[in-house]
mmCIF file of the N, C-alpha and C atoms, coordinates in Angstrom:
data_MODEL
# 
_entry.id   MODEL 
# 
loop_
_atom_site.group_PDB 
_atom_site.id 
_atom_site.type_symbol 
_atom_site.label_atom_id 
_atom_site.label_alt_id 
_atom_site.label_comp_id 
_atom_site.label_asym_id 
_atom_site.label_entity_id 
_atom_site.label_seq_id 
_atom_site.pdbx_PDB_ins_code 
_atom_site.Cartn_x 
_atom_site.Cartn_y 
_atom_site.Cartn_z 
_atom_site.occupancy 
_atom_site.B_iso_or_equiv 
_atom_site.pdbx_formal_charge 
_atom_site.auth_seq_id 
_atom_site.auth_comp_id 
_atom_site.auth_asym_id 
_atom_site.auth_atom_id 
_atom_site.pdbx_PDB_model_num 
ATOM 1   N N  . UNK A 1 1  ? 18.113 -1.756  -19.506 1.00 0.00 ? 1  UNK A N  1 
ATOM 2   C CA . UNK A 1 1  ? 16.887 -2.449  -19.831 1.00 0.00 ? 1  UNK A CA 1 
ATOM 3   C C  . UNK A 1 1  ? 17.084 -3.236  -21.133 1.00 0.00 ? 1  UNK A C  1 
ATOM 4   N N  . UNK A 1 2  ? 16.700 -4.831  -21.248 1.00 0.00 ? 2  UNK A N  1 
ATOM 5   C CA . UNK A 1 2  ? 16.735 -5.360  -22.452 1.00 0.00 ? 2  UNK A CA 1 
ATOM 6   C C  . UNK A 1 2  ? 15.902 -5.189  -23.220 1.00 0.00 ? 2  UNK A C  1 
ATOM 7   N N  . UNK A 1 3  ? 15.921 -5.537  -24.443 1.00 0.00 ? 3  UNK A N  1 
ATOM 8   C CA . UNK A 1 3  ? 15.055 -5.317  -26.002 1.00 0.00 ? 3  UNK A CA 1 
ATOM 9   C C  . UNK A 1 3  ? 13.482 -6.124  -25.439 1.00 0.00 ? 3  UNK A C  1 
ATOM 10  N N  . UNK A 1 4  ? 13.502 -6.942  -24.667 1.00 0.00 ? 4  UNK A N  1 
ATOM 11  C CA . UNK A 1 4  ? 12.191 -7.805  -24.357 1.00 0.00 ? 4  UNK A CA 1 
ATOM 12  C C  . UNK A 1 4  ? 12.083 -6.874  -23.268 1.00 0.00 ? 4  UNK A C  1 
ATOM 13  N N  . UNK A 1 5  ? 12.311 -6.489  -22.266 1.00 0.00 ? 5  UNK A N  1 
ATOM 14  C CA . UNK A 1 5  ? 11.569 -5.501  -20.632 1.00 0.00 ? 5  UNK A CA 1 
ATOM 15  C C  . UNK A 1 5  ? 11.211 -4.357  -21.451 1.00 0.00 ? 5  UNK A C  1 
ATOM 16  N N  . UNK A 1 6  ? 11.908 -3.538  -22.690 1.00 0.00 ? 6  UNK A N  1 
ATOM 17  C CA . UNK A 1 6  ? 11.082 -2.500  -23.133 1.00 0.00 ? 6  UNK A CA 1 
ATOM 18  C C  . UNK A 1 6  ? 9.945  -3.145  -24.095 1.00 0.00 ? 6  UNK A C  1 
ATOM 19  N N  . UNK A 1 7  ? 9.830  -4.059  -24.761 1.00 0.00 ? 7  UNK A N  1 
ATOM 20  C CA . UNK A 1 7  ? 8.882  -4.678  -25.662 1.00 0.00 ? 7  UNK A CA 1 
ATOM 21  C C  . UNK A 1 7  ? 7.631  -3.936  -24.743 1.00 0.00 ? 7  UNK A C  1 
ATOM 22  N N  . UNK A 1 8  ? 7.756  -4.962  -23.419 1.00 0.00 ? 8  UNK A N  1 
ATOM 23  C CA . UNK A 1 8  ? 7.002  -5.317  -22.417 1.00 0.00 ? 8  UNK A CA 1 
ATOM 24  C C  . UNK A 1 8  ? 6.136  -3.790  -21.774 1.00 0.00 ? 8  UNK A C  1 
ATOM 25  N N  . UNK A 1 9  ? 7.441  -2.879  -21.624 1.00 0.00 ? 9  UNK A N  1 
ATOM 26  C CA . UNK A 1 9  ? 7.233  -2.151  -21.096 1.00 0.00 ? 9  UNK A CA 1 
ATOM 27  C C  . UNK A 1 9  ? 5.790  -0.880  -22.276 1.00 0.00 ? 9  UNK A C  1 
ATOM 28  N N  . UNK A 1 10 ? 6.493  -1.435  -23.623 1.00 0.00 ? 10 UNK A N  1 
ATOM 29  C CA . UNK A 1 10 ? 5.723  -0.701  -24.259 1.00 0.00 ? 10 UNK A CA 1 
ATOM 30  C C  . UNK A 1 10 ? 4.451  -1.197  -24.868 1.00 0.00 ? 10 UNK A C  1 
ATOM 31  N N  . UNK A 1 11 ? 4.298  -2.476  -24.427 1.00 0.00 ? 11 UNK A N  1 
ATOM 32  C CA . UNK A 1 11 ? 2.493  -2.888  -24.642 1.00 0.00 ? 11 UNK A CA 1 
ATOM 33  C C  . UNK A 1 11 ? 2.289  -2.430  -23.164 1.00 0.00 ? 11 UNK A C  1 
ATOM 34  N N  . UNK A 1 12 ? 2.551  -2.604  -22.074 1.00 0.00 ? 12 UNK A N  1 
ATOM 35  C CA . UNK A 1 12 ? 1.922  -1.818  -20.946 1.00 0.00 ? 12 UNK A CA 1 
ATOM 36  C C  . UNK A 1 12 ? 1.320  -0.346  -20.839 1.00 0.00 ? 12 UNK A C  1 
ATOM 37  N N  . UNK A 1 13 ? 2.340  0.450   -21.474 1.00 0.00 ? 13 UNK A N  1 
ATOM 38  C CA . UNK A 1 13 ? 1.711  1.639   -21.800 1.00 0.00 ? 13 UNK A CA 1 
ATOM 39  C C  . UNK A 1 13 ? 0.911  1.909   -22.958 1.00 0.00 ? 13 UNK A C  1 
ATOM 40  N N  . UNK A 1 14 ? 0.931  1.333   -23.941 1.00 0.00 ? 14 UNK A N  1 
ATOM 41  C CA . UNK A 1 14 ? -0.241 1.509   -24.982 1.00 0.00 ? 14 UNK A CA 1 
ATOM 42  C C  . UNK A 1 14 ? -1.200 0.904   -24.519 1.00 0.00 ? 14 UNK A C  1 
ATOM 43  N N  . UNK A 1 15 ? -1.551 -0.180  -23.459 1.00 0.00 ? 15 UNK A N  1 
ATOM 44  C CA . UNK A 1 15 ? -2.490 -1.088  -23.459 1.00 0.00 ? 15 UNK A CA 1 
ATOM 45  C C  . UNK A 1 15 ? -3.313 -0.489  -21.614 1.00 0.00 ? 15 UNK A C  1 
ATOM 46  N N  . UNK A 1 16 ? -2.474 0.691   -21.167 1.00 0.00 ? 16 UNK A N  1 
ATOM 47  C CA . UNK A 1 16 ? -2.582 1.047   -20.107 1.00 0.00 ? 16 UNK A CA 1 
ATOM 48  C C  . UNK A 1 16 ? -2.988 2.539   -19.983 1.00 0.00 ? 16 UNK A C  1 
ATOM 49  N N  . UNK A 1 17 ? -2.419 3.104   -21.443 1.00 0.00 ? 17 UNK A N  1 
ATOM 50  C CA . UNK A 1 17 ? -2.723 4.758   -21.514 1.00 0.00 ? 17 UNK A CA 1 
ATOM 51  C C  . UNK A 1 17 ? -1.374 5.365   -20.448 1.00 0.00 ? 17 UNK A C  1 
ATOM 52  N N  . UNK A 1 18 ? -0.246 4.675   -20.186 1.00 0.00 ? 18 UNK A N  1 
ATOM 53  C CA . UNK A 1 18 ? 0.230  5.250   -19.246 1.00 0.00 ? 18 UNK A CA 1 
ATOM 54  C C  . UNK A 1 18 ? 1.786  5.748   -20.020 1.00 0.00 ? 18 UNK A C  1 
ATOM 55  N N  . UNK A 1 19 ? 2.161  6.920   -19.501 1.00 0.00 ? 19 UNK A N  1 
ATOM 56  C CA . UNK A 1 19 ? 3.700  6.948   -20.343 1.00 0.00 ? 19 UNK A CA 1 
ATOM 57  C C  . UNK A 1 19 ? 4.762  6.213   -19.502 1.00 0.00 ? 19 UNK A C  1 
ATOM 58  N N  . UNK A 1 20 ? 5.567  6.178   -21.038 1.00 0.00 ? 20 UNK A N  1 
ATOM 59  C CA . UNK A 1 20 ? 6.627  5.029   -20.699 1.00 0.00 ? 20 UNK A CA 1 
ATOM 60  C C  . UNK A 1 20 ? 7.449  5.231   -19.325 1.00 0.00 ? 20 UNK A C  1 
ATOM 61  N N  . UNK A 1 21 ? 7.637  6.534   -19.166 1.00 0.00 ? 21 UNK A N  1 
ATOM 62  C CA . UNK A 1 21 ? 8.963  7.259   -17.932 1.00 0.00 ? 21 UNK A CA 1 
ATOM 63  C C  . UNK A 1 21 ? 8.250  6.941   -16.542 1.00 0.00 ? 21 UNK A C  1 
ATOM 64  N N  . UNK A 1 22 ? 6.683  6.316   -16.626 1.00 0.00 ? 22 UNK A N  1 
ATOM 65  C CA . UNK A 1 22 ? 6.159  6.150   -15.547 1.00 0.00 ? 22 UNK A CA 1 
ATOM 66  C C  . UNK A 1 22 ? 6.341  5.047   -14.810 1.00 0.00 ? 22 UNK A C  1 
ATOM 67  N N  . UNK A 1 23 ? 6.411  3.688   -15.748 1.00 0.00 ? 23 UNK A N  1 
ATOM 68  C CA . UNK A 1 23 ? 6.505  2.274   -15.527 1.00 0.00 ? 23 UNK A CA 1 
ATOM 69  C C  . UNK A 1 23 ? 8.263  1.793   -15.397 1.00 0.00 ? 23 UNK A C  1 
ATOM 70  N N  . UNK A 1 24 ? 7.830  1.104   -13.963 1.00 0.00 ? 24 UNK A N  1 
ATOM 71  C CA . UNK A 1 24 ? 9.270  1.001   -13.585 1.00 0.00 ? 24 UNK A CA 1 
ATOM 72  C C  . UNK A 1 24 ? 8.761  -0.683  -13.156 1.00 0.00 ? 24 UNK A C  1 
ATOM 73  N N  . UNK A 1 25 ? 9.972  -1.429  -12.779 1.00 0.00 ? 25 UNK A N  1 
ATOM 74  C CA . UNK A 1 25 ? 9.438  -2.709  -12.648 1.00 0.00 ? 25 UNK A CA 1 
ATOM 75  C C  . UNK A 1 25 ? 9.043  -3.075  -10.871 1.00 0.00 ? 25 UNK A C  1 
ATOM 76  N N  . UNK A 1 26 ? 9.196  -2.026  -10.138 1.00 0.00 ? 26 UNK A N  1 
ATOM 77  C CA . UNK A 1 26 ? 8.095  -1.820  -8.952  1.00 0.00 ? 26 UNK A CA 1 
ATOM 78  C C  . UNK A 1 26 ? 6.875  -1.648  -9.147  1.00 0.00 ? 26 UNK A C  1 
ATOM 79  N N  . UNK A 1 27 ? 6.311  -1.078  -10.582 1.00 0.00 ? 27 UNK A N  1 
ATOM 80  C CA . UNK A 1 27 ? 5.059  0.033   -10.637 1.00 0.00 ? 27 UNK A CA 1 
ATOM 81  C C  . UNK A 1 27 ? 4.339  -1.327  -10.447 1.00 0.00 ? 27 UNK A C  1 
ATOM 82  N N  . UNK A 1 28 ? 2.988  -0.592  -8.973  1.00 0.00 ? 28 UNK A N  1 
ATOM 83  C CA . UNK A 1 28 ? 2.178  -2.058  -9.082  1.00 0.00 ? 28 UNK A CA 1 
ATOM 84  C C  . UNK A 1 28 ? 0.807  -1.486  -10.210 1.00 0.00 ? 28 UNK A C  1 
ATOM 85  N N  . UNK A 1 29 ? 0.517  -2.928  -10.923 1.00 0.00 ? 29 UNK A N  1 
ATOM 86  C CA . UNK A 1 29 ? -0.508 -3.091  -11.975 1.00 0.00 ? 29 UNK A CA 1 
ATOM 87  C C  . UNK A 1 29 ? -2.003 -2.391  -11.645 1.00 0.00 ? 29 UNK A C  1 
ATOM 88  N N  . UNK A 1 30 ? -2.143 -2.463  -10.502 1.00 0.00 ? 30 UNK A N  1 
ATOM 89  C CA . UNK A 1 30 ? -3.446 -1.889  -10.107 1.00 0.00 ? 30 UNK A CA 1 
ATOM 90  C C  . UNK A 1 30 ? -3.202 -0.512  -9.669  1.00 0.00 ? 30 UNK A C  1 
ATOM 91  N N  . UNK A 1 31 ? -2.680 -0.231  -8.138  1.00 0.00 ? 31 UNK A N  1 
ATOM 92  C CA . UNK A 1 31 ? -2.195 0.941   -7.766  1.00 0.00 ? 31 UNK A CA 1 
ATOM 93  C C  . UNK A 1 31 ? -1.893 1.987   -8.199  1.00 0.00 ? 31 UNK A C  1 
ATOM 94  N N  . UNK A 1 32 ? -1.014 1.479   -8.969  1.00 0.00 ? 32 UNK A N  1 
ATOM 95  C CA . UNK A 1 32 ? -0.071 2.758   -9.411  1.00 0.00 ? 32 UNK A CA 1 
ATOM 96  C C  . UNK A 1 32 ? -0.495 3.146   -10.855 1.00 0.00 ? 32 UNK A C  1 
ATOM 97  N N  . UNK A 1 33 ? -0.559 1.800   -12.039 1.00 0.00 ? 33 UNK A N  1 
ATOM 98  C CA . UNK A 1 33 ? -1.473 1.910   -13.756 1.00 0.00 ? 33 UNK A CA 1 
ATOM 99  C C  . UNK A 1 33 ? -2.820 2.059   -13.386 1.00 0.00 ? 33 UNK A C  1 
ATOM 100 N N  . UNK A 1 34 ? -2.968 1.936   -12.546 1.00 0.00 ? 34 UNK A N  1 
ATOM 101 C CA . UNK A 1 34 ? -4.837 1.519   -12.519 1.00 0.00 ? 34 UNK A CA 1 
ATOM 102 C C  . UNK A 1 34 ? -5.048 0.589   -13.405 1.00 0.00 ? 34 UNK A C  1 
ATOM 103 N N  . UNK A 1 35 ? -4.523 -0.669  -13.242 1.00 0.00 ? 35 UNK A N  1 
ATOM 104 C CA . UNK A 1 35 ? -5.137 -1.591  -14.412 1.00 0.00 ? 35 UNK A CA 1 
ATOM 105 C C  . UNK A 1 35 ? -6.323 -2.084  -13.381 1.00 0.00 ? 35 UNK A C  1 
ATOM 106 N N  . UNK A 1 36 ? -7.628 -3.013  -13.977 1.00 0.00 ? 36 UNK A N  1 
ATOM 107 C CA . UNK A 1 36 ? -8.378 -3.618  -13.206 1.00 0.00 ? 36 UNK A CA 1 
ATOM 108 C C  . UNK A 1 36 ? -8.085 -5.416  -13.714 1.00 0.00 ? 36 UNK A C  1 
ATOM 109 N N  . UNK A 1 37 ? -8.445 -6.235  -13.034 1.00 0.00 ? 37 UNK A N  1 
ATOM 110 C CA . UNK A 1 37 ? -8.030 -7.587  -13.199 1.00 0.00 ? 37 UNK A CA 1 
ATOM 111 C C  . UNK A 1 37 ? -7.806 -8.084  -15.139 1.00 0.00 ? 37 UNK A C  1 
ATOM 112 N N  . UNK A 1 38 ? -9.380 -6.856  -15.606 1.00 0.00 ? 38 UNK A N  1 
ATOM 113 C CA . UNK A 1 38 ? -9.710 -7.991  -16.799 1.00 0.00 ? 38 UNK A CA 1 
ATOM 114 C C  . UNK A 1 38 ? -8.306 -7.052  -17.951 1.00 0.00 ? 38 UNK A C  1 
ATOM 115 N N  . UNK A 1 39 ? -8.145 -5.947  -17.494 1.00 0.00 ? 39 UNK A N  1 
ATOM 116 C CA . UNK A 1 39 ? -6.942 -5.126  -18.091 1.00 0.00 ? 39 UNK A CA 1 
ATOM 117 C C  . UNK A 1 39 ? -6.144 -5.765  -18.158 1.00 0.00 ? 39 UNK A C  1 
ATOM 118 N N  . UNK A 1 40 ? -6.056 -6.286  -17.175 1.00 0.00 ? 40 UNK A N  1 
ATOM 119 C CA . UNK A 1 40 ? -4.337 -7.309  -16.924 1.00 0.00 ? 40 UNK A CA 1 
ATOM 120 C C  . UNK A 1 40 ? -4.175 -8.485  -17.746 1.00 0.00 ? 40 UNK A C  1 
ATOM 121 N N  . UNK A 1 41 ? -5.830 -9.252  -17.628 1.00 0.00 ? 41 UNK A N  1 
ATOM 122 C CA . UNK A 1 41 ? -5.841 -10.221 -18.487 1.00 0.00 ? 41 UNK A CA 1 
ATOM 123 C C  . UNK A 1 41 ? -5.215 -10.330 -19.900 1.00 0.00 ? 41 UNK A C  1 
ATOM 124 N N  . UNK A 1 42 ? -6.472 -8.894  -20.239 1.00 0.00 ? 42 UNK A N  1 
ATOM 125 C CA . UNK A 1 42 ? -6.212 -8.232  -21.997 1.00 0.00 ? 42 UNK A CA 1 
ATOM 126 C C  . UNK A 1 42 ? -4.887 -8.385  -22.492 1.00 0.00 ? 42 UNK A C  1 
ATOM 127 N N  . UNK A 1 43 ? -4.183 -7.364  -21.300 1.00 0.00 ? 43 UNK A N  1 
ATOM 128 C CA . UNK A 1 43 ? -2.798 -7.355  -21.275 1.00 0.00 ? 43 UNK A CA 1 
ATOM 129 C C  . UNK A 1 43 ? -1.778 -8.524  -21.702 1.00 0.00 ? 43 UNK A C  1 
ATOM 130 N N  . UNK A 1 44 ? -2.645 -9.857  -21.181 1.00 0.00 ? 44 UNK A N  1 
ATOM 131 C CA . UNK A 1 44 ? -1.686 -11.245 -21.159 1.00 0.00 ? 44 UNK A CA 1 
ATOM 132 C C  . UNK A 1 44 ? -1.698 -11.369 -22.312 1.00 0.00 ? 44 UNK A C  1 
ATOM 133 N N  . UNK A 1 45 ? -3.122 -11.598 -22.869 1.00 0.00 ? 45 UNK A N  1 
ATOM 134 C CA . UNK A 1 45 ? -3.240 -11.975 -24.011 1.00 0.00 ? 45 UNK A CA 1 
ATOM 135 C C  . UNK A 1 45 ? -2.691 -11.538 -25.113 1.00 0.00 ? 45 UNK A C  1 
ATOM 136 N N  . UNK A 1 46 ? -2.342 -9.864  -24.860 1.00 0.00 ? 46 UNK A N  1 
ATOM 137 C CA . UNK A 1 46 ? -1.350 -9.325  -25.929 1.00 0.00 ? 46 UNK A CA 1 
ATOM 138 C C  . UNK A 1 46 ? -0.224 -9.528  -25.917 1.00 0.00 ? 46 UNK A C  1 
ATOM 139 N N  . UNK A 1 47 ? 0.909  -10.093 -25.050 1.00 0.00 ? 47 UNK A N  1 
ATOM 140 C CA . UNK A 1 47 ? 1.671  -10.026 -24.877 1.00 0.00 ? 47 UNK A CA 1 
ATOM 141 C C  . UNK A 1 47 ? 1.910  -11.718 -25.386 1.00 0.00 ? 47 UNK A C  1 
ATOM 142 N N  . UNK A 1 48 ? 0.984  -12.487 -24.978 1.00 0.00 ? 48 UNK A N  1 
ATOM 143 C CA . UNK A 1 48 ? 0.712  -14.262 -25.812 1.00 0.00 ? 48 UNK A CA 1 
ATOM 144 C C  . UNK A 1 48 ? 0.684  -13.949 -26.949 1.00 0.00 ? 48 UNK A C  1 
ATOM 145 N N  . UNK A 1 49 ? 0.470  -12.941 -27.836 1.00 0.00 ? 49 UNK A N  1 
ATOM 146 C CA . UNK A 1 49 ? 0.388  -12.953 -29.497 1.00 0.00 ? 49 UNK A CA 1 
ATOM 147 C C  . UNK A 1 49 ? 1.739  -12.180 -29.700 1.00 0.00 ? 49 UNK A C  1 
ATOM 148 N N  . UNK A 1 50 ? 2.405  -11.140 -29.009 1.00 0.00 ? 50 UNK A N  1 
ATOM 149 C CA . UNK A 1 50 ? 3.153  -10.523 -29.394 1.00 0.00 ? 50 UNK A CA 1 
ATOM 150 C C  . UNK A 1 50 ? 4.607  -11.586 -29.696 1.00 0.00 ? 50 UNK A C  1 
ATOM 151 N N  . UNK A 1 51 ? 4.728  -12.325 -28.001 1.00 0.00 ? 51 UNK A N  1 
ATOM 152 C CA . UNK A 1 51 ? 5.675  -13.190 -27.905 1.00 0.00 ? 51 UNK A CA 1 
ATOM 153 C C  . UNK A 1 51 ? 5.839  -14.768 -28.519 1.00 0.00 ? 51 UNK A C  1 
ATOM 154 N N  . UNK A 1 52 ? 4.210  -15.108 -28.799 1.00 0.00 ? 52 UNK A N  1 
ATOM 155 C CA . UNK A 1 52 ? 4.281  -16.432 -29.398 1.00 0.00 ? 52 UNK A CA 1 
ATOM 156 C C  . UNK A 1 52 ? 4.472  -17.178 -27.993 1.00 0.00 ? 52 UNK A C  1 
ATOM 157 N N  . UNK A 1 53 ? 4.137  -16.863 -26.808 1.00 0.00 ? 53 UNK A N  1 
ATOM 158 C CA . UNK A 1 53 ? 3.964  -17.714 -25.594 1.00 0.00 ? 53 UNK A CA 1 
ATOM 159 C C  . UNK A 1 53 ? 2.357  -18.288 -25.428 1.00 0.00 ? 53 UNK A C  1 
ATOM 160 N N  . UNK A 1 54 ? 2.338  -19.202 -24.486 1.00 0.00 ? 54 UNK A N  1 
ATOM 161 C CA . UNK A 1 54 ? 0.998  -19.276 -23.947 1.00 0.00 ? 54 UNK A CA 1 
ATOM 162 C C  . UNK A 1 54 ? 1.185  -19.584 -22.528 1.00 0.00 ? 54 UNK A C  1 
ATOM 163 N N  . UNK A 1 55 ? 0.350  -18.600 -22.016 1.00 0.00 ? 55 UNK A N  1 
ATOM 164 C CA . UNK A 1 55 ? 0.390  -17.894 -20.714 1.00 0.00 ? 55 UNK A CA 1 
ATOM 165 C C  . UNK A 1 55 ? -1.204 -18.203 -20.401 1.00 0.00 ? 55 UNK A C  1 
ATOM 166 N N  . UNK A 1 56 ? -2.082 -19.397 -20.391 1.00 0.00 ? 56 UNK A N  1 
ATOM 167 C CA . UNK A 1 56 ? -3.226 -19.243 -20.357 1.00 0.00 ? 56 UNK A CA 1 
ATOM 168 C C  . UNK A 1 56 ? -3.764 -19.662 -19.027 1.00 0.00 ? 56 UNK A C  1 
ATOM 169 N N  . UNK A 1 57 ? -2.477 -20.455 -18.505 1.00 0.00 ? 57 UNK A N  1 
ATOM 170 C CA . UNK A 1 57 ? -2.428 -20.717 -17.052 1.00 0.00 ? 57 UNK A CA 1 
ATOM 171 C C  . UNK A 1 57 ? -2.274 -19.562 -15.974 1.00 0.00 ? 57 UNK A C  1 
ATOM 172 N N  . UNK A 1 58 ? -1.799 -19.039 -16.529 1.00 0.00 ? 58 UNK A N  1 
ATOM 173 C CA . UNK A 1 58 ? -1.261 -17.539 -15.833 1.00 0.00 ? 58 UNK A CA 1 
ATOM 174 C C  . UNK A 1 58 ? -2.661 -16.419 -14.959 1.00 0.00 ? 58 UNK A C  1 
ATOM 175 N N  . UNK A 1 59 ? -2.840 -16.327 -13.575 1.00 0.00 ? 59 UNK A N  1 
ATOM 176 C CA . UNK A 1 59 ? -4.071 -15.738 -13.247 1.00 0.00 ? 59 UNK A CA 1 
ATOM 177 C C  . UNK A 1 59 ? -3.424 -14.007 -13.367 1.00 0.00 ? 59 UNK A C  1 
ATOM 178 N N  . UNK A 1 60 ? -3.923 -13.480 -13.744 1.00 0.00 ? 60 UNK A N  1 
ATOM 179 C CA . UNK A 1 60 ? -4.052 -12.083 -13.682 1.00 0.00 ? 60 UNK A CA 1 
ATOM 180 C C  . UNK A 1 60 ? -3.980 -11.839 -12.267 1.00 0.00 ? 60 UNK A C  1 
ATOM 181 N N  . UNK A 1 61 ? -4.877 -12.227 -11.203 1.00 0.00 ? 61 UNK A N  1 
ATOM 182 C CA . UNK A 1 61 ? -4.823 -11.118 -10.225 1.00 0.00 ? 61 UNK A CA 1 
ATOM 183 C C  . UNK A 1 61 ? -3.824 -11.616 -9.689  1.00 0.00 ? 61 UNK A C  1 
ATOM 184 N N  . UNK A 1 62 ? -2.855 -12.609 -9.507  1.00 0.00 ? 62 UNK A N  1 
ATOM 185 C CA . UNK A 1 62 ? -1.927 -13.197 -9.155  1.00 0.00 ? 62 UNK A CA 1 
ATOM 186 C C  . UNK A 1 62 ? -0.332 -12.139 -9.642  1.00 0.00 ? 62 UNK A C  1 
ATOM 187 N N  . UNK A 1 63 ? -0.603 -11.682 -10.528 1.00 0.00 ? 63 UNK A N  1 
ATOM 188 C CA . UNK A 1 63 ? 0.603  -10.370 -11.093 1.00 0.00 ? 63 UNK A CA 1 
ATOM 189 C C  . UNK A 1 63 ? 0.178  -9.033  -10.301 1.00 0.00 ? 63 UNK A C  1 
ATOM 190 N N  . UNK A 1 64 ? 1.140  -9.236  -9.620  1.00 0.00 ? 64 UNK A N  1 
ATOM 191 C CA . UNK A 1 64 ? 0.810  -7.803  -8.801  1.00 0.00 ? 64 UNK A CA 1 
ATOM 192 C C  . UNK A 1 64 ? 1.672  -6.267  -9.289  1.00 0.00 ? 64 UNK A C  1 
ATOM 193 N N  . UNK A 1 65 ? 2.971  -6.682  -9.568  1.00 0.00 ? 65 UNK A N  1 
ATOM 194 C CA . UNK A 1 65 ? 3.746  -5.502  -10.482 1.00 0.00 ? 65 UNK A CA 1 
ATOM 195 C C  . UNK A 1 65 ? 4.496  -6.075  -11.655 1.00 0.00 ? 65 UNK A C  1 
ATOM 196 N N  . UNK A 1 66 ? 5.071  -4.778  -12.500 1.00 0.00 ? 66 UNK A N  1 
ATOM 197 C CA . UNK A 1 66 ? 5.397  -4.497  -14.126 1.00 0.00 ? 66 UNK A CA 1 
ATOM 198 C C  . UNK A 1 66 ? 6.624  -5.866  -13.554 1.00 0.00 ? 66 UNK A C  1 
ATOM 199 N N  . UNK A 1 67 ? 7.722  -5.770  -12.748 1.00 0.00 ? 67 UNK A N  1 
ATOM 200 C CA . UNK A 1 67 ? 8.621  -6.878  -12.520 1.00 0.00 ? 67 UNK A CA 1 
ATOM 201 C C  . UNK A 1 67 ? 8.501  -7.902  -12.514 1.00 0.00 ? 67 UNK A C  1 
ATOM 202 N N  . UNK A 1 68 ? 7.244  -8.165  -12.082 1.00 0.00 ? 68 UNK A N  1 
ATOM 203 C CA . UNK A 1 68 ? 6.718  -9.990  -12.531 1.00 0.00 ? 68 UNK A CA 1 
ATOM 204 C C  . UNK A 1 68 ? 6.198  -10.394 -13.408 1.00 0.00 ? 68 UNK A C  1 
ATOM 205 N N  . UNK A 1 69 ? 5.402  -9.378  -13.931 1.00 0.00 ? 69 UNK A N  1 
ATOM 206 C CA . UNK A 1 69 ? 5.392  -9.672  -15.472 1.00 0.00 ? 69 UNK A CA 1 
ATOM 207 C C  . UNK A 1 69 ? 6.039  -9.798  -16.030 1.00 0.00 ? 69 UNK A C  1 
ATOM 208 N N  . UNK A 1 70 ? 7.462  -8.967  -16.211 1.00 0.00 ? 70 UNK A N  1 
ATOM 209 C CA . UNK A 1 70 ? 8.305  -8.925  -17.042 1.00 0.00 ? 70 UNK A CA 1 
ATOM 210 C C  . UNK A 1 70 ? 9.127  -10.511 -16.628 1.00 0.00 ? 70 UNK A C  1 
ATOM 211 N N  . UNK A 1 71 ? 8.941  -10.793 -15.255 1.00 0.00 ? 71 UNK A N  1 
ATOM 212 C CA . UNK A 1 71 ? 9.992  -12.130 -15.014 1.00 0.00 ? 71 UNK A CA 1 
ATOM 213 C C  . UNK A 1 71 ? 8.960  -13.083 -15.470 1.00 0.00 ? 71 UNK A C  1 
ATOM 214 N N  . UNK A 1 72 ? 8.249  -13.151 -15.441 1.00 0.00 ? 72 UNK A N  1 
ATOM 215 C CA . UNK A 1 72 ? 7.350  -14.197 -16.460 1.00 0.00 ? 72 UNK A CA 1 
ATOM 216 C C  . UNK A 1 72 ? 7.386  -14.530 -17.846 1.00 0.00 ? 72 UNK A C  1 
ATOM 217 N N  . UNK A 1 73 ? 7.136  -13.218 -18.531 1.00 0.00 ? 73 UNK A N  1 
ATOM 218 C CA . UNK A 1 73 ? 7.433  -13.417 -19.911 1.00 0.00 ? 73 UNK A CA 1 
ATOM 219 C C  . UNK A 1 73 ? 8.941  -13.850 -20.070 1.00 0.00 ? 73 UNK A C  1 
ATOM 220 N N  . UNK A 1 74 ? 9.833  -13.295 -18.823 1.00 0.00 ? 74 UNK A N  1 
ATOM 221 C CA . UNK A 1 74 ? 11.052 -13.790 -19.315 1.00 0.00 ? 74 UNK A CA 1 
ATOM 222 C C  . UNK A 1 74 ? 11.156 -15.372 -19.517 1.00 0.00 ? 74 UNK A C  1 
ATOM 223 N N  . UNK A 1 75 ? 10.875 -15.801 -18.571 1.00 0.00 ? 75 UNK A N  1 
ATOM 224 C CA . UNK A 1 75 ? 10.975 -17.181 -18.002 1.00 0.00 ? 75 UNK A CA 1 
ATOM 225 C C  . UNK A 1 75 ? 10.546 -18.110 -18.846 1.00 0.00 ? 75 UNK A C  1 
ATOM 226 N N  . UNK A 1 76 ? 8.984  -17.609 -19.695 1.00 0.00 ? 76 UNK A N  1 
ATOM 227 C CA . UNK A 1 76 ? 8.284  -18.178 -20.835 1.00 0.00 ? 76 UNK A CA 1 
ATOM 228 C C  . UNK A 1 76 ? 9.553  -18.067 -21.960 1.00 0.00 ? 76 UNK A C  1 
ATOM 229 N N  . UNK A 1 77 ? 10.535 -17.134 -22.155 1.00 0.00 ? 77 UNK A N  1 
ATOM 230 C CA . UNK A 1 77 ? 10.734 -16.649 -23.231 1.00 0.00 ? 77 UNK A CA 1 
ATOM 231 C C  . UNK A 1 77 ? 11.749 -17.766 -23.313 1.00 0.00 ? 77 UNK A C  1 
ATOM 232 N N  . UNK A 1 78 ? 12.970 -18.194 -22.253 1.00 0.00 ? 78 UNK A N  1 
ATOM 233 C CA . UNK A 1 78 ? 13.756 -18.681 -22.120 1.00 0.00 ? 78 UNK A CA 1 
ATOM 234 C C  . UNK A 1 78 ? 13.762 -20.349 -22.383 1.00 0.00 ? 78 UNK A C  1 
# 
């Protein structure tokens, strides 16, 4: 796992209540975290201040698991 997928991984679980050993980049956002849409949002938005991206285009319910998030922020990052 790189220094950015755990970043990632660890605003998900503070921002999710969920432990880290749980979130894998299958885990889906709703299903499996119980996030609800506006969670996910929250979520973006922390991850737009953490990374210095803007992701404002980005729909929440459109991220279905931790792996596309993470390939997103990558993609932004790159």
């Amino acid at each position: 796992m790189t220094k950015l997928e755990e970043k990632i991984i660890n605003l998900i679980s503070e921002n999710l209540g969920v432990a880290k050993e749980e979130i894998t980049p299958e885990s889906s956002l709703r299903k499996d975290l119980g996030a609800a849409t506006l969670t996910i949002t929250d979520l973006l938005a922390k991850i737009q201040e953490e990374f210095n991206l803007d992701l404002e285009e980005v729909e929440a319910e459109k991220i279905k698991t931790v792996g596309q998030l993470i390939n997103l922020v990558v993609a932004e990052v790159e």
